[in-house]
Structure formats: C-alpha cells, structure tokens
SEGU-766221 format. One record per residue: x, y, z of N, C-alpha, C in turn; residue number from 0; residue in one letter; chain. Coordinates in Angstrom, 3 decimals. Atoms other than C-alpha are relative to their C-alpha. Layout:
BEGIN
       nX       nY       nZ      caX      caY      caZ       cX       cY       cZ   k r c
        X        Y        Z        X        Y        Z        X        Y        Z NUM a A
...
***
This chain:
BEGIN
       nX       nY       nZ      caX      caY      caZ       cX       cY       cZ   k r c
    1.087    0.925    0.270   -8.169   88.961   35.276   -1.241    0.482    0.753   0 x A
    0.769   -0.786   -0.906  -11.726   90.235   36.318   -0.596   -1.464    0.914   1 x A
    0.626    0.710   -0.993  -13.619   88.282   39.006   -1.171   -0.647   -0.346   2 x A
    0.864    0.850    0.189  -15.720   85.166   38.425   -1.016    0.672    0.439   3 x A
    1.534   -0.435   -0.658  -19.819   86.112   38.257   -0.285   -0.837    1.376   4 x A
    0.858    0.961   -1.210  -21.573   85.069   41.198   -0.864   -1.589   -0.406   5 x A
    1.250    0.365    0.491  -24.395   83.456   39.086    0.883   -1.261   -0.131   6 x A
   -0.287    1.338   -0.077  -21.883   79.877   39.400   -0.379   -0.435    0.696   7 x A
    0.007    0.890   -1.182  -22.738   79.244   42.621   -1.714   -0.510    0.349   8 x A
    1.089    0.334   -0.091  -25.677   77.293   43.461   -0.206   -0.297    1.283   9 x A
    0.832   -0.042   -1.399  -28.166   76.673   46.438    0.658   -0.972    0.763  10 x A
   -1.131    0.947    0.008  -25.969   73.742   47.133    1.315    0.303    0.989  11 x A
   -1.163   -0.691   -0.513  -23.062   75.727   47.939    0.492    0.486    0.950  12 x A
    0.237   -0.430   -1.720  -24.156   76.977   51.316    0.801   -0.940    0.782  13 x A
    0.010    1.249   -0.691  -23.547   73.621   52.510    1.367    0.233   -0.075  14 x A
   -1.477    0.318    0.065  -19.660   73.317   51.875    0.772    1.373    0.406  15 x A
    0.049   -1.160   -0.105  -19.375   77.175   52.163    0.026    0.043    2.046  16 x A
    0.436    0.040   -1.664  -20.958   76.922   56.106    1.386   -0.970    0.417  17 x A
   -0.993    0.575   -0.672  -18.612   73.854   56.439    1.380    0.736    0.076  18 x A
   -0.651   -0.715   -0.154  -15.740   75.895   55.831    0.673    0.950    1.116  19 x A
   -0.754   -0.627   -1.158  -16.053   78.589   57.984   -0.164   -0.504    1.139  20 x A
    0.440    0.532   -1.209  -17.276   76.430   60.908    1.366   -0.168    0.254  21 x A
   -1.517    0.398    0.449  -13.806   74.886   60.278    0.896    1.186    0.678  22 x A
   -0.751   -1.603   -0.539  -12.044   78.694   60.784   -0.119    0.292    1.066  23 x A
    0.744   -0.520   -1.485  -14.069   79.131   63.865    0.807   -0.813    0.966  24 x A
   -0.485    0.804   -0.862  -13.258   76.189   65.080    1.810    0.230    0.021  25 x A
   -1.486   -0.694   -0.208   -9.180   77.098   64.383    0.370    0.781    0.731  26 x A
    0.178   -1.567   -0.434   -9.629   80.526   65.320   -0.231    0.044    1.338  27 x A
    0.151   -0.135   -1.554  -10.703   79.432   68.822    1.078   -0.715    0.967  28 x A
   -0.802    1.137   -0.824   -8.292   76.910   69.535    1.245    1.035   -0.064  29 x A
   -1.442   -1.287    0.032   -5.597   79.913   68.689   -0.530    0.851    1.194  30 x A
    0.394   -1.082   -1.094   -7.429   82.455   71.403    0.138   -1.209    1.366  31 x A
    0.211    0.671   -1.718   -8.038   79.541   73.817    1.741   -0.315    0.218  32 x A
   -1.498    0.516   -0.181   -4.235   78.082   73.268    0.671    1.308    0.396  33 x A
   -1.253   -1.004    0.084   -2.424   81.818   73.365   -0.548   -0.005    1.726  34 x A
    0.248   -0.846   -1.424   -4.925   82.741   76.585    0.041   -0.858    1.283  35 x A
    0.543    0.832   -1.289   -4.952   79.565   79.305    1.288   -0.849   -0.390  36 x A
   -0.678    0.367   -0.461   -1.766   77.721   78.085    1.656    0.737   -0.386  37 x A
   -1.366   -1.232   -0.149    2.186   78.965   78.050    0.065   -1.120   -1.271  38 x A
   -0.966    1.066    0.968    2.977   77.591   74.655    1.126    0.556   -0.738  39 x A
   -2.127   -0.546    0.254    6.167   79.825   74.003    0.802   -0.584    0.984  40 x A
   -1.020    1.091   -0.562    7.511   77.105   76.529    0.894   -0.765   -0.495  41 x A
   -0.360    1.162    1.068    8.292   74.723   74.062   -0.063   -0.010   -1.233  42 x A
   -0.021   -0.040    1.157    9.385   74.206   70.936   -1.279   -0.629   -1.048  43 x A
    1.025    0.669    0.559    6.377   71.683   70.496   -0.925    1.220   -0.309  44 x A
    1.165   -1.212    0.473    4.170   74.691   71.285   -0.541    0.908   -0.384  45 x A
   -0.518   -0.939    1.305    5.467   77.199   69.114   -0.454   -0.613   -1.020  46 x A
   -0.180    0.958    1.033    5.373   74.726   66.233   -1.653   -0.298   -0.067  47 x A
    1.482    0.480   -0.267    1.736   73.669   67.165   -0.796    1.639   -0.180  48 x A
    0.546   -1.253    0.116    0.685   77.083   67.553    0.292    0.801   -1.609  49 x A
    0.017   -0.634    0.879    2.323   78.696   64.715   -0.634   -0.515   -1.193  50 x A
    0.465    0.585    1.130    0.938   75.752   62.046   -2.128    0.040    0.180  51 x A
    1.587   -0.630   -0.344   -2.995   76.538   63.775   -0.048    0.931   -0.906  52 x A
    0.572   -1.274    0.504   -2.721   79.956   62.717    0.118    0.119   -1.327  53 x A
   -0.183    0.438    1.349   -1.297   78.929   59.236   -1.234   -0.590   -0.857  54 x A
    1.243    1.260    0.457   -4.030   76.353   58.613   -1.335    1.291    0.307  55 x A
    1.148   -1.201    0.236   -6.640   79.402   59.972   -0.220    0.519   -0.912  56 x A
    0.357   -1.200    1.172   -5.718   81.545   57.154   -0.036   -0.836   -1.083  57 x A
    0.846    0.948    1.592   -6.027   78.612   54.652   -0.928   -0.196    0.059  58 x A
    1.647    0.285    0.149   -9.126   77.934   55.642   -1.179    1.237   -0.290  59 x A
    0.835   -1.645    0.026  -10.319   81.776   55.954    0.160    0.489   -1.606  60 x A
   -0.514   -0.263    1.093   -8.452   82.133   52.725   -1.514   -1.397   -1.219  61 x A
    1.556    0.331    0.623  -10.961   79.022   50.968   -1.448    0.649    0.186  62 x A
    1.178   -0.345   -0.113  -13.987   80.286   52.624   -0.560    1.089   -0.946  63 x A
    0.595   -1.113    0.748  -13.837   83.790   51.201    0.195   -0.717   -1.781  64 x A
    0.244    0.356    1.334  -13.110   82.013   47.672   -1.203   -0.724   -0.595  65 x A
    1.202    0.348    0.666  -15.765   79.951   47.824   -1.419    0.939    0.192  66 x A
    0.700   -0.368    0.264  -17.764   82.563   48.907    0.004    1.336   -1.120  67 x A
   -0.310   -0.866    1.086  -17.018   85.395   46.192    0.450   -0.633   -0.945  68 x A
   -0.435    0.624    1.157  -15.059   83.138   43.520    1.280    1.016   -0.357  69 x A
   -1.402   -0.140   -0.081  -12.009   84.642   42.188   -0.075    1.397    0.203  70 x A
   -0.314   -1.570   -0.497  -10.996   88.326   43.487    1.528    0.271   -0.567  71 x A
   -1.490   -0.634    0.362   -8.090   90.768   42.538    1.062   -0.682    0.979  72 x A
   -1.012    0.442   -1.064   -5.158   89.579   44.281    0.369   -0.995    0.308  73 x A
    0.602    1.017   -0.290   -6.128   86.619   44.905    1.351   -1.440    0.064  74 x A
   -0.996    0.567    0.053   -3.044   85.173   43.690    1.392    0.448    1.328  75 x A
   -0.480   -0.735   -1.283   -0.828   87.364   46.161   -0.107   -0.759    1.343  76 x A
    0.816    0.892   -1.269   -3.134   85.572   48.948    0.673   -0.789    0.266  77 x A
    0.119    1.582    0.128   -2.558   82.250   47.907    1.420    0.367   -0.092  78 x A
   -1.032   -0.097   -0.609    1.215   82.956   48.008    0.626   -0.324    1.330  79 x A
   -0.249   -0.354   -1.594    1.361   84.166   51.694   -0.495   -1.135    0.394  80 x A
    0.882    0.510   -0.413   -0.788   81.965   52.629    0.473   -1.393   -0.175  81 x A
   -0.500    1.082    0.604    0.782   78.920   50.794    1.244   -0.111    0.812  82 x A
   -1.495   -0.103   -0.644    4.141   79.866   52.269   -0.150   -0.199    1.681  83 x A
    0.430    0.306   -1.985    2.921   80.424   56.126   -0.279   -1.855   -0.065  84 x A
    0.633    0.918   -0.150    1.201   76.950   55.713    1.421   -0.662    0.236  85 x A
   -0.958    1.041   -0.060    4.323   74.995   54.240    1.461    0.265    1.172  86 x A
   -0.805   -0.055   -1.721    6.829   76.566   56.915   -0.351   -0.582    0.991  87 x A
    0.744    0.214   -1.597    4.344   76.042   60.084    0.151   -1.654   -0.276  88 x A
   -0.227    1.507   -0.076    4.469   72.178   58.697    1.375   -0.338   -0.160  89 x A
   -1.488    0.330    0.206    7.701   71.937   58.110    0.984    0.143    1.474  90 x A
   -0.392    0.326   -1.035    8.555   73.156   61.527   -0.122   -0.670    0.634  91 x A
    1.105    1.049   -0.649    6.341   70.854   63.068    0.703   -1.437   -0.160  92 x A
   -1.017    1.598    0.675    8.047   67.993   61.204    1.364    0.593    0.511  93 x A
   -1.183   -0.347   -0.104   11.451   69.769   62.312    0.189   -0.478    1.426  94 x A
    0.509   -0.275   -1.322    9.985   69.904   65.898    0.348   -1.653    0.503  95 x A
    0.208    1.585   -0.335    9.024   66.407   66.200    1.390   -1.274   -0.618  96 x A
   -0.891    0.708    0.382   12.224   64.881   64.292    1.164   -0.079    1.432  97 x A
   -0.614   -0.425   -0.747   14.306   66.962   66.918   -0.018   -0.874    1.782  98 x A
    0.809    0.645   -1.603   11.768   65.539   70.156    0.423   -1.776   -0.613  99 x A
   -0.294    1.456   -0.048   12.690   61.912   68.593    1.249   -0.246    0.068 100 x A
   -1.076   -0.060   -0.329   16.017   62.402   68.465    0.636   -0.563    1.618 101 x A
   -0.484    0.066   -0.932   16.586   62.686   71.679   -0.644   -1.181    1.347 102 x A
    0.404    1.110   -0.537   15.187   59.413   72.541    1.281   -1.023   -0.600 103 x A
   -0.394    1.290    0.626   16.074   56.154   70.812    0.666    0.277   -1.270 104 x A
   -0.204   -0.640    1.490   18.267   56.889   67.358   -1.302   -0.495   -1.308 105 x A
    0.920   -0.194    1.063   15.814   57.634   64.275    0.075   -1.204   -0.733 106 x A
    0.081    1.255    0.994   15.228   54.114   62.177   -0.918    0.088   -0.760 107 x A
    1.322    0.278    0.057   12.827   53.091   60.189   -0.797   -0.794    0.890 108 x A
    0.063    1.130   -0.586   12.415   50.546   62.167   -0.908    0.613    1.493 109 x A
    1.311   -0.751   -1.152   11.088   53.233   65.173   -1.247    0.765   -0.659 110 x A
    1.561   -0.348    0.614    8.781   54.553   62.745   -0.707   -0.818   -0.146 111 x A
    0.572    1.351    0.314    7.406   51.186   61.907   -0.572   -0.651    1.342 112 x A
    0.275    0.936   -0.920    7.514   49.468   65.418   -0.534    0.897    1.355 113 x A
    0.502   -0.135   -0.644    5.281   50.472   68.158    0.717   -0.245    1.486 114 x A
   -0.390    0.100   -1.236    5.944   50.968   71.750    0.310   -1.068    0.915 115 x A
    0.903    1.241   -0.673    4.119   48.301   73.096    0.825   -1.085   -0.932 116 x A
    0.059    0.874    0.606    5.611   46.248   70.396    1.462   -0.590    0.720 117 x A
   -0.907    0.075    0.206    8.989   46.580   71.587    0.396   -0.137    2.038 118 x A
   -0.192   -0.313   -1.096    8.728   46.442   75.144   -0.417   -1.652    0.967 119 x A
***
C-alpha cells in the first residue's frame, strides 16, 4: 500500500501532533529518571511499572510518527510489536497487582467495591 500524501494534514494538526510527543517526552523521562535514581528490579511492582512505561512510550512514539507522516511501509509490522509489548506490560501489571492483593485479605468483590476506611 503506498503512503498517505501529506497534503491531509492541516495547520490544525500541529496542535495534537505537539501534544503527542510532549506525552513521549514526558514517558521517556520517567523511564531514564525511574531506571537511574530508583532500584525497580526490586520488585515485582517495579518491573511491571517499568516495563508497561516503556510499552506505553513506544505507543505513543509509534502515534506521533503516524500522525506526523500518515501511513508508512511497515507500518503494520509496528503496530503489531507495539500492540503486543503494550497488552503484555498491562497484563502484567494486572498480574502484579492481583498477586500484591492476594496476599492480603482473600480477593471478593466485595474488596474491590469496599474501601478501606469503609471497613475499618
């Protein structure tokens, strides 16, 4: 399939485009600041936290360049990898946090529903 013209995008576009990568930046730093100042291969939380950052980075790095070029070779390929990293890194995360409740109070609805404070 060849690659959408440019000539769709309008003056407009900057705007959601900028928000984007601000977005990445902002990911992208919280991954350098998290790997370099705290130990988060400690914990399973911070594995899990860390690995779904860098997931969510490349979805967002992954929109930016689409909205700024429009569709490219490959593109599909991308959105694969990219699709797959994402739904793992959440899925651990949810694995993570099922695991960390566990080992409290047994799983109910009833602890999803009722508040700390409510119960205390």
């Amino acid at each position: 399939m060849n690659p959408e013209p440019l000539s769709h995008f309008s003056h407009l576009d900057v705007i959601p485009n900028m928000l984007a990568g601000g977005a990445f930046l902002g990911a992208i730093t919280f991954v350098f600041v998290y790997a370099r100042y705290a130990d988060w291969r400690a914990t399973r939380p911070g594995k899990a936290l860390m690995y779904w950052v860098i997931a969510f980075a490349a979805l967002i790095l992954m929109n930016t360049i689409h909205l700024a070029t429009g569709r490219y070779p490959g593109i599909e390929f991308v959105r694969i990898v990219v699709y797959l990293s994402l739904g793992l890194a959440i899925w651990r995360l949810v694995w993570t946090l099922v695991m960390i409740l566990r080992k409290g109070r047994p799983i109910t609805l009833e602890t999803f529903l009722v508040r700390k404070k409510d119960t205390e």
